[in-house]
C-alpha positions in Angstrom: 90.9 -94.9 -32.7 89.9 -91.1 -32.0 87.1 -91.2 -29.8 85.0 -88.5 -28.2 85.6 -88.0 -24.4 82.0 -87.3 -22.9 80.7 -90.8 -25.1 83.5 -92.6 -26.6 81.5 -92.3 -29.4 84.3 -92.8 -32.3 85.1 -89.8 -34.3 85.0 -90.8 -38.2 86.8 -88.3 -40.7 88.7 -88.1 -43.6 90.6 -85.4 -41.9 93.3 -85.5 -39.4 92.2 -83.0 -36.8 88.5 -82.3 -36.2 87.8 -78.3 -36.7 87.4 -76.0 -34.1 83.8 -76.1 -33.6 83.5 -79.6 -34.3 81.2 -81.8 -32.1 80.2 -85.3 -31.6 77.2 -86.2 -33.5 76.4 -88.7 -30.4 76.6 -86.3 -27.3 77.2 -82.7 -29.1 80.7 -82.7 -26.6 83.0 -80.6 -28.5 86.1 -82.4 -30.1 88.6 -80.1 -30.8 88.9 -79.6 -26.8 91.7 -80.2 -23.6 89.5 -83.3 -23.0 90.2 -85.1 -26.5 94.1 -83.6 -26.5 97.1 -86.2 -26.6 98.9 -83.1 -24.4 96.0 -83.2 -21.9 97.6 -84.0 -18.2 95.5 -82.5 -15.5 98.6 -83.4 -13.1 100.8 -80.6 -15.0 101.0 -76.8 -15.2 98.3 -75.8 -17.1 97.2 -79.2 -17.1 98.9 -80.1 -20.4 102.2 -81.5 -21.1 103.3 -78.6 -23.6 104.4 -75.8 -21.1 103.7 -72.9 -23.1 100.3 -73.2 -23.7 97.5 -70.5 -22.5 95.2 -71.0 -19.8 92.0 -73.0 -20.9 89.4 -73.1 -18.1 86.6 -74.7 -19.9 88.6 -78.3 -20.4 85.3 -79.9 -22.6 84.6 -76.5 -24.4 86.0 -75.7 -27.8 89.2 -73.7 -28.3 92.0 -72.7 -30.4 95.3 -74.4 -29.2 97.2 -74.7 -32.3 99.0 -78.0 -29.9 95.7 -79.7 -30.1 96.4 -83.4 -31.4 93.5 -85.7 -30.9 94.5 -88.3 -28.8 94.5 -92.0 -29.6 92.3 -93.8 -27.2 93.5 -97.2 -27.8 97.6 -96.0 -27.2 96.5 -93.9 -24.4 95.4 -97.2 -23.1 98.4 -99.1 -23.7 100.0 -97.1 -21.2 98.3 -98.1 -18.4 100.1 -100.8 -18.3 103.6 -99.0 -18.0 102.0 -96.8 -15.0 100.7 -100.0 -12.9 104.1 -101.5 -13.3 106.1 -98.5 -12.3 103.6 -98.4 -8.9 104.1 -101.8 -8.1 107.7 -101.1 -8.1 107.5 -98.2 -5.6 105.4 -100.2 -3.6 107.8 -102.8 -3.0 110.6 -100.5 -2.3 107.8 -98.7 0.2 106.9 -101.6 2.3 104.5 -103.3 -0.1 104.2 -106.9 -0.7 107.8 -106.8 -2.0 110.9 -107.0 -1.3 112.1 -106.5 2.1 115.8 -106.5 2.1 117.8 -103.3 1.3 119.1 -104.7 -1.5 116.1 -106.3 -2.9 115.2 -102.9 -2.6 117.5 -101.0 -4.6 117.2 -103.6 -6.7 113.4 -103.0 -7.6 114.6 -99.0 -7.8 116.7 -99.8 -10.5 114.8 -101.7 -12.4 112.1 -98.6 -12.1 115.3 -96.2 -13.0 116.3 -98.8 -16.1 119.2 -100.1 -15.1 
C-alpha cells in the first residue's frame, strides 16, 4: 500500500506513479517527493540509494527525479525485521548478550555473512 509520508494517509490511483505536483488530499504533503521514494536512504550519498541522482534539498517538496518509485509502506516494513536481526548478530559478536567464545563468535559472523 502507497501511503503519503507526512499522514500515512493512503494514496488511491488508477495510476502507477502520482504526478509531479501531486499532493495528498489529507495533509496537502507532496507525493511525488524523496520522502515517498523506494530509493530514499538518508544514510547514503545524496541520501538516495541510486548514486547518480541530483541534489534534492527540500526532501518533502515536489521534484522531478525521473528514479522516483513510490515506495511500498507495507514491504518497507517487512524489512525491519531483516535489520533487527542483522543487529542482534553484531551485538553478540560485540559483547552483547551473546555468545562469548571466539568461536561462538565467528559463528554468529557467519551466519550475518550467509554462510
Amino acid at each position: 500500500m502507497k501511503k503519503c509520508h507526512k499522514c500515512g494517509e493512503a494514496w488511491v490511483s488508477e495510476k502507477k506513479q502520482p504526478a509531479v505536483k501531486e499532493y495528498c488530499e489529507k495533509c496537502s504533503g507532496y507525493l511525488h517527493c524523496c520522502l515517498n521514494c523506494r530509493f530514499y536512504e538518508p544514510k547514503l550519498h545524496n541520501h538516495c540509494a541510486i548514486p547518480t541522482t541530483d541534489w534534492v534539498g527540500d526532501k518533502a517538496g515536489a521534484n522531478f527525479c525521473d528514479e522516483f518509485d513510490f515506495r511500498d509502506a507495507e514491504a518497507q516494513a517487512s524489512d525491519g525485521g531483516a535489520a533487527a536481526s542483522a543487529r542482534d548478530l553484531l551485538d553478540s559478536m560485540f559483547g552483547g548478550d551473546g555468545p562469548k567464545s571466539e568461536s561462538d563468535r565467528l559463528d554468529a559472523f557467519k551466519r550475518l555473512m550467509g554462510d
